[in-house]
C-alpha positions as CSV (number, residue, x, y, z in Angstrom):
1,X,80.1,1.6,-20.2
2,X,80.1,-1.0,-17.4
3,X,79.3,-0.5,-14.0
4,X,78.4,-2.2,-10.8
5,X,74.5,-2.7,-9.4
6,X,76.1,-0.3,-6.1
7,X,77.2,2.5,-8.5
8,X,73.7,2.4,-10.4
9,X,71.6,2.2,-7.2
10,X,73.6,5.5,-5.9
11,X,73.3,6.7,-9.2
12,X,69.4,6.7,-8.8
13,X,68.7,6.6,-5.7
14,X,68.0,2.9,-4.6
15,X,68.6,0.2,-2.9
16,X,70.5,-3.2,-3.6
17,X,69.0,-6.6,-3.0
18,X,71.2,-9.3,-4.2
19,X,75.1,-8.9,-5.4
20,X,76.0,-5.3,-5.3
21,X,79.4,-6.0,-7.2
22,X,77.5,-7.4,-10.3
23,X,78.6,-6.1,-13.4
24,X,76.0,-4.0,-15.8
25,X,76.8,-3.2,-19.0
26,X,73.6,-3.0,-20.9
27,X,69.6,-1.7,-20.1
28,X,66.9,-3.6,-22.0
29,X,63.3,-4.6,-21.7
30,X,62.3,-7.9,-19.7
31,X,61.9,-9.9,-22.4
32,X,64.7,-9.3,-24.6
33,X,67.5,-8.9,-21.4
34,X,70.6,-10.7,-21.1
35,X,73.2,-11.3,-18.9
36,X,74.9,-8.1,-17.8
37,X,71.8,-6.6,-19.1
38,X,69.3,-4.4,-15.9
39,X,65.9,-4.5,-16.8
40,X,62.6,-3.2,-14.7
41,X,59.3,-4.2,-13.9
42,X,56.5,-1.2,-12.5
43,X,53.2,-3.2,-13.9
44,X,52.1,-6.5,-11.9
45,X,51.4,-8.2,-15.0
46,X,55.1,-8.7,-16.1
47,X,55.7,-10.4,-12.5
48,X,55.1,-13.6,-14.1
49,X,58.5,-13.3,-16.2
50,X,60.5,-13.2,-13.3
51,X,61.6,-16.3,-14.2
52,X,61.9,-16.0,-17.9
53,X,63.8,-13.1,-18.4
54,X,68.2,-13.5,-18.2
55,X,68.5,-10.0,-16.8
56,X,71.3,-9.4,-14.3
57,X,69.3,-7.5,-12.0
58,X,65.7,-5.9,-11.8
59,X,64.5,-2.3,-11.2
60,X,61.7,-2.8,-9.1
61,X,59.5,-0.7,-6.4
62,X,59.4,-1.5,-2.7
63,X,55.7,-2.5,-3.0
64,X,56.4,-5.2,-5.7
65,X,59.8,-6.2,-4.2
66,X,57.5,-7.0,-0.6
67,X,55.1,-9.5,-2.9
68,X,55.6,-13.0,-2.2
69,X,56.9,-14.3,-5.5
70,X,59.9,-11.4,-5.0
71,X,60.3,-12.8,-1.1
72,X,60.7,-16.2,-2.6
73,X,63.2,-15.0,-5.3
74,X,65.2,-12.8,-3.2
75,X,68.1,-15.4,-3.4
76,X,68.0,-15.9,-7.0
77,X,67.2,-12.3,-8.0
78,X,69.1,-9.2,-8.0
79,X,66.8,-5.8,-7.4
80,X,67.1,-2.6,-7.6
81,X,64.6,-1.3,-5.9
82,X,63.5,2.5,-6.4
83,X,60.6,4.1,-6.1
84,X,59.6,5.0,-9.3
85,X,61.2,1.9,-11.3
86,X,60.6,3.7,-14.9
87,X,62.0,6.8,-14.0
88,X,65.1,4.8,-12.8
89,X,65.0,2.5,-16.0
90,X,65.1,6.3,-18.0
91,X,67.9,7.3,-15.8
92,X,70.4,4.4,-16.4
93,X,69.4,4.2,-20.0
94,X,70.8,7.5,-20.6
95,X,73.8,6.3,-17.8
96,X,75.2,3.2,-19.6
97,X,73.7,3.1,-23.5
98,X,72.6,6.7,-24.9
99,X,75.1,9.1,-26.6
100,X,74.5,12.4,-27.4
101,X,74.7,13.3,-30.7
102,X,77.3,15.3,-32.2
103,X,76.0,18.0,-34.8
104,X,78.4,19.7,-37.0
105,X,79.1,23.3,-35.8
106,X,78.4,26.6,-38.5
107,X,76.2,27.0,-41.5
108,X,76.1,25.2,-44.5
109,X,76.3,26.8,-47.8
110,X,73.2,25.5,-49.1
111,X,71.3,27.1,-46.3
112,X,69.2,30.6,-46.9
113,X,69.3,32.8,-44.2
114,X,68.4,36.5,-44.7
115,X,70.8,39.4,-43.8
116,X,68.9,40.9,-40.7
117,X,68.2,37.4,-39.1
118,X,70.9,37.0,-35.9
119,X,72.1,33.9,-35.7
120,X,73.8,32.2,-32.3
121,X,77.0,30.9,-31.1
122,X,78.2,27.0,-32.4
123,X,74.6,26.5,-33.8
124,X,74.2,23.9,-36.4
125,X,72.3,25.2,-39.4
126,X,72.3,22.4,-42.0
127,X,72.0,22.0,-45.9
128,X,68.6,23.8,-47.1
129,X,67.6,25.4,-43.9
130,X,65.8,28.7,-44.8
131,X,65.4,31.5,-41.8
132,X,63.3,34.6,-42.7
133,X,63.8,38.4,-42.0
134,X,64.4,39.7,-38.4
135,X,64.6,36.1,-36.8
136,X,66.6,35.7,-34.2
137,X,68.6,32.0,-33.5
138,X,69.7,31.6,-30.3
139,X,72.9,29.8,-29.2
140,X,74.0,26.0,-29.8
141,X,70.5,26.2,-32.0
142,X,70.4,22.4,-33.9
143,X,68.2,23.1,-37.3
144,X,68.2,19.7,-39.2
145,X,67.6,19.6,-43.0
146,X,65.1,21.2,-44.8
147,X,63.8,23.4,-41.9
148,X,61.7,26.4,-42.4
149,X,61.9,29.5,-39.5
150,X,59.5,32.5,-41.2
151,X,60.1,36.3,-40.2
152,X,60.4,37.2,-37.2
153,X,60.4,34.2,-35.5
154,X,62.5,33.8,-32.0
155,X,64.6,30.6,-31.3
156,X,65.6,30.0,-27.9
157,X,69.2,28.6,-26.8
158,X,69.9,24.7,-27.0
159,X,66.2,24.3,-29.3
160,X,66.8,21.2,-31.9
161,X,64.6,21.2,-34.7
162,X,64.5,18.1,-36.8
163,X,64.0,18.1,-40.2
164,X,61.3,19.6,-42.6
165,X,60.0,20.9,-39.3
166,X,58.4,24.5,-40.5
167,X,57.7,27.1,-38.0
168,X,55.2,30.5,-39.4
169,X,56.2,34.4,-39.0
170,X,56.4,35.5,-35.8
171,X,56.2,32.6,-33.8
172,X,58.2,32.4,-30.1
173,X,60.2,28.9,-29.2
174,X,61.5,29.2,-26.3
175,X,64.9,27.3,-24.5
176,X,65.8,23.4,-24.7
177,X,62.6,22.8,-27.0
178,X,63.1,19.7,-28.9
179,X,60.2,19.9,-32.2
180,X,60.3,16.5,-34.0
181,X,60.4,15.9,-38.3
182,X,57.4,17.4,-40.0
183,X,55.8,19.3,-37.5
184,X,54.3,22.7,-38.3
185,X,54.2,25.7,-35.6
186,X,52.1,28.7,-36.1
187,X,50.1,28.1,-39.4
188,X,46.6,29.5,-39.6
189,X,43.9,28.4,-37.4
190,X,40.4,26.7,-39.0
191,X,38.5,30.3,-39.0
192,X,35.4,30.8,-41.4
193,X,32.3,33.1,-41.1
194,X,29.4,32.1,-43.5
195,X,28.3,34.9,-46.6
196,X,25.3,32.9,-47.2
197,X,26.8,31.1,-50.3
198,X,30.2,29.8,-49.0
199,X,32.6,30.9,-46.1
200,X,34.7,34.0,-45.8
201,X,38.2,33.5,-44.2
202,X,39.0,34.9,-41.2
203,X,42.5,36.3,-41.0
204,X,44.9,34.4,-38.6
205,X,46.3,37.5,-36.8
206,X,47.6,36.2,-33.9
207,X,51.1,34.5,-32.4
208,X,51.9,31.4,-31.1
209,X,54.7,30.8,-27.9
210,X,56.1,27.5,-27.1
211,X,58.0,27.8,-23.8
212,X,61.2,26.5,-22.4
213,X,61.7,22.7,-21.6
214,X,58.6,21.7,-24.5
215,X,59.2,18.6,-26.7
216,X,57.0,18.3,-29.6
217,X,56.8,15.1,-31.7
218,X,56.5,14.4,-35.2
219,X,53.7,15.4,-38.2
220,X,51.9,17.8,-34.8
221,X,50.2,20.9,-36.0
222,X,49.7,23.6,-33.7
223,X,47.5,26.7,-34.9
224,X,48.7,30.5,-34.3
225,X,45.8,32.7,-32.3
226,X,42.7,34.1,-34.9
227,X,44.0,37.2,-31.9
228,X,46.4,37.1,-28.7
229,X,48.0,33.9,-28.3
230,X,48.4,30.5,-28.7
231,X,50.4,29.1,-25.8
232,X,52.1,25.8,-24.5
233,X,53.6,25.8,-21.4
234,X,56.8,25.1,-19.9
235,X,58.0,21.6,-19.5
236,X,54.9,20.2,-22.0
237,X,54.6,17.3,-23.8
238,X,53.3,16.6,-26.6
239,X,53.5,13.2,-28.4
240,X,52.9,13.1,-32.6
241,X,50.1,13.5,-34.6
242,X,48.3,16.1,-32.4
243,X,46.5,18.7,-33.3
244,X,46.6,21.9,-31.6
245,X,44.3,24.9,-32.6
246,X,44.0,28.4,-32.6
247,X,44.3,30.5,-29.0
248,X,44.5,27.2,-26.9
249,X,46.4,27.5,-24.1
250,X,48.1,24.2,-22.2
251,X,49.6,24.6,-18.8
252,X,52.9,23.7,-17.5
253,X,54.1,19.9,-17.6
254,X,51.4,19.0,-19.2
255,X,50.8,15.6,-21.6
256,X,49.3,15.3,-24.4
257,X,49.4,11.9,-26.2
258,X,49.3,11.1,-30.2
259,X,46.1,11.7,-32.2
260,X,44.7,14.1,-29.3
261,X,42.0,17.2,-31.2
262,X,41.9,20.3,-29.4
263,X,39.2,22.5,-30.5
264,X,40.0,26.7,-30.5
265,X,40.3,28.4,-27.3
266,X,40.0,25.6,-25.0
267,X,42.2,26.0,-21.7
268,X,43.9,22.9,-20.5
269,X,45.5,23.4,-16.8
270,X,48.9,22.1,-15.3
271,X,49.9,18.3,-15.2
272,X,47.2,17.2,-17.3
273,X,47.1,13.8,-19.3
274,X,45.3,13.7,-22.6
275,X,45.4,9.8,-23.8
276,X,45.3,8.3,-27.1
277,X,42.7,9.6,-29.5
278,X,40.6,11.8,-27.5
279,X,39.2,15.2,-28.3
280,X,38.5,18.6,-26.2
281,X,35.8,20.9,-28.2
282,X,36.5,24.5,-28.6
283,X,36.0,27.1,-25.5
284,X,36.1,24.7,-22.7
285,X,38.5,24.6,-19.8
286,X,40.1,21.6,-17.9
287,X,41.2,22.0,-14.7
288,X,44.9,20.8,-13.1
289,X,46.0,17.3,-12.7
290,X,43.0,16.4,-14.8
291,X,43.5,12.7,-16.4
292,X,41.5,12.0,-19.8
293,X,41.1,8.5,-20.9
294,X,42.1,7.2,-24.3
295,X,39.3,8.0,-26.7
296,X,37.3,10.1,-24.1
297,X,35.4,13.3,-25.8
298,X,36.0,16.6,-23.5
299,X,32.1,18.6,-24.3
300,X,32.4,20.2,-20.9
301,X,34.5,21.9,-18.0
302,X,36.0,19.7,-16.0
303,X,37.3,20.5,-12.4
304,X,40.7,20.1,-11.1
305,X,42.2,16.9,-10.2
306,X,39.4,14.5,-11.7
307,X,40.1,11.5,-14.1
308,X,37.3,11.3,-16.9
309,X,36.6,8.8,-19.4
310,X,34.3,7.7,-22.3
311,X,32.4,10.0,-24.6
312,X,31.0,12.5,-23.7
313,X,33.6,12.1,-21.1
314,X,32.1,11.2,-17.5
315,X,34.0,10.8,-14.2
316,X,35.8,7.6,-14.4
317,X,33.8,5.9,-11.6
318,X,30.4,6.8,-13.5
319,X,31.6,5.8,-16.7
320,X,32.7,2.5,-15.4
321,X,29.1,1.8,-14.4
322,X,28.1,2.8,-17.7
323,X,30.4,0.4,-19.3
324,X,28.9,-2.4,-17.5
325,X,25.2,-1.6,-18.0
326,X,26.2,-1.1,-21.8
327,X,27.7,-5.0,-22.0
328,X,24.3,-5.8,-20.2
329,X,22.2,-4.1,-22.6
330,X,21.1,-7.2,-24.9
331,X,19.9,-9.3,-21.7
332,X,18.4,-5.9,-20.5
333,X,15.9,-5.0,-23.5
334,X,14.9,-9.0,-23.6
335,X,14.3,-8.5,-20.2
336,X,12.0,-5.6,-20.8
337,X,10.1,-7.0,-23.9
338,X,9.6,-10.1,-21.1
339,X,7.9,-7.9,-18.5
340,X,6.4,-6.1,-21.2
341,X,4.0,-8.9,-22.5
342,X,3.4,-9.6,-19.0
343,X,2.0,-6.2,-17.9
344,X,-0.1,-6.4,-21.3
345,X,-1.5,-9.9,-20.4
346,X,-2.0,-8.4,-16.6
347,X,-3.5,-5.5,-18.2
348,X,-6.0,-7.6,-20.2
349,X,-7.0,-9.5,-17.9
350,X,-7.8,-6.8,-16.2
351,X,-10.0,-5.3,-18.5
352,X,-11.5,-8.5,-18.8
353,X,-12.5,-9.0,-14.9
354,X,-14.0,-5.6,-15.0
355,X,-16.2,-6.0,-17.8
356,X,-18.0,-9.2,-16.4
């Protein structure tokens, strides 16, 4: 699909600085654009490649655009500018390049579905799928190869499920859920009591609900309740490699990046951010548009709209000190073994006034 930088920027919502009748066909990163290509720049560091990269035109936002190397290239450039650049960059990607795949409609004769599960209109059920007792598959339901949906289980309308994906009894998806290859929903949570010689399981009773609008990505593993429920919210995110546990609860449009731990009923709020690699212990509860740094270790409550970072995790402006006094540290103790042998020689001299 081709179209002009005018048609995009009303397509988004934007503004035109440049040629508004140039021809797009393409949407590509700055470094690997060419001509006809649109790329975007929303970090201050890729400035610099301005005048490297063969784009056609550049999403950028009004602050950047007003910078002086943009003021200086406003005759050479063509911008888009928008106020959220990688939003826009998402928008016309899906616009000019991305297809929607086309899954074939019915069930395939390999699959296992039992006789009291209720299947959909023009879902996609393909080769080795096996649905359990009393499910119910909602319509225009995608279920890839090899996917497992146990008894009971509810699948809401326009849910994909990718393959080898296998979701436990009795667990609740709910509408335009998107769970990635892998993934396993509603398996038993990490419950033992200790008999004094080794540990007695404790039964998994519980449910888990994912709501509408909830992607999940690939090889995540999110716990059913020990009781109640384990719950993710609507519009939640939830990147691969995560591990979810037993009666957590995340709020709405939440994210939660890859290799994130959450221990057993922890409560994480609305619009929170869990980076890279970090870790929330059990029974804790983290407020709304709470931000968690890559790495950081969650060991207490932490109040609404707060950014932490570091473990234990500390407000970000206290942790930052901390980094600096840690990088410090060597020249620090030499310091203190320094003043130390001074107050001993001070001291001893001292000593040695007073007994003359």
């Amino acid at each position: 699909m081709e179209k002009t930088l005018q048609e995009l920027s009303e397509h988004v919502g934007g503004t035109v600085v440049g040629d508004p009748s140039v021809k797009i066909s393409g949407v590509m990163g700055i470094d690997d654009a060419r001509e006809g290509d649109i790329t975007f720049i929303s970090n201050d560091k890729y400035i610099r490649k301005i005048d490297q990269t063969k784009a056609s035109a550049i999403i950028v936002s009004p602050k950047l655009r007003d910078t002086n190397i943009f003021l200086s290239q406003q005759t050479k450039r063509n911008l888009l500018v928008c106020n959220n650049p990688y939003l826009a960059f998402a928008k016309l990607i899906d616009l000019l390049i991305y297809k929607k795949p086309v899954y074939p409609e019915g069930v395939d004769p390999s699959a296992r579905i039992d006789k009291t599960a209720v299947l959909g209109h023009q879902i996609s059920v393909q080769p080795y799928v096996t649905i359990g007792k009393n499910a119910r598959i909602g319509n225009r339901v995608v279920l890839h190869p090899c996917v497992y949906i146990g008894n009971g289980c509810i699948i809401g309308d326009d849910t994909i499920i990718y393959p080898n994906a296998v979701i436990y009894d009795e667990t609740i998806i709910g509408k335009r859920v998107t769970i990635h290859s892998n993934t396993v929903i509603g398996s038993s949570g990490f419950g033992y009591a200790p008999d004094g010689q080794g540990y007695y399981k404790i039964p998994q009773i519980g449910s888990t609900i994912i709501e509408d609008d909830v992607d999940i990505g690939a090889n995540t593993t999110i716990n059913r309740a020990v009781m109640g429920e384990t719950v993710i919210r609507k519009g939640t995110k939830i990147d691969s490699q995560v591990v979810i546990s037993h009666n957590v609860e995340i709020g709405e449009n939440s994210l939660i990046v890859s290799q994130v731990g959450i221990a057993g009923s922890a409560k994480i709020g609305r619009h929170v951010t869990l980076a890279g690699g970090s870790g929330v212990v059990g029974h804790v509860t983290v407020g709304d548009n709470v931000t968690v740094g890559g790495y950081s270790g969650v060991i207490n409550d932490i109040p609404s709209n707060e950014t932490y970072l570091g473990a234990p995790a500390l407000p970000i402006r206290r942790m930052r000190k901390c980094y600096v006094i840690i990088e410090k540290l060597p020249e620090m103790r030499d310091l203190i073994k320094t003043l130390e042998k001074r107050i001993a020689q001070l001291e001893g001299r001292n000593e040695t006034a007073q007994t003359k």
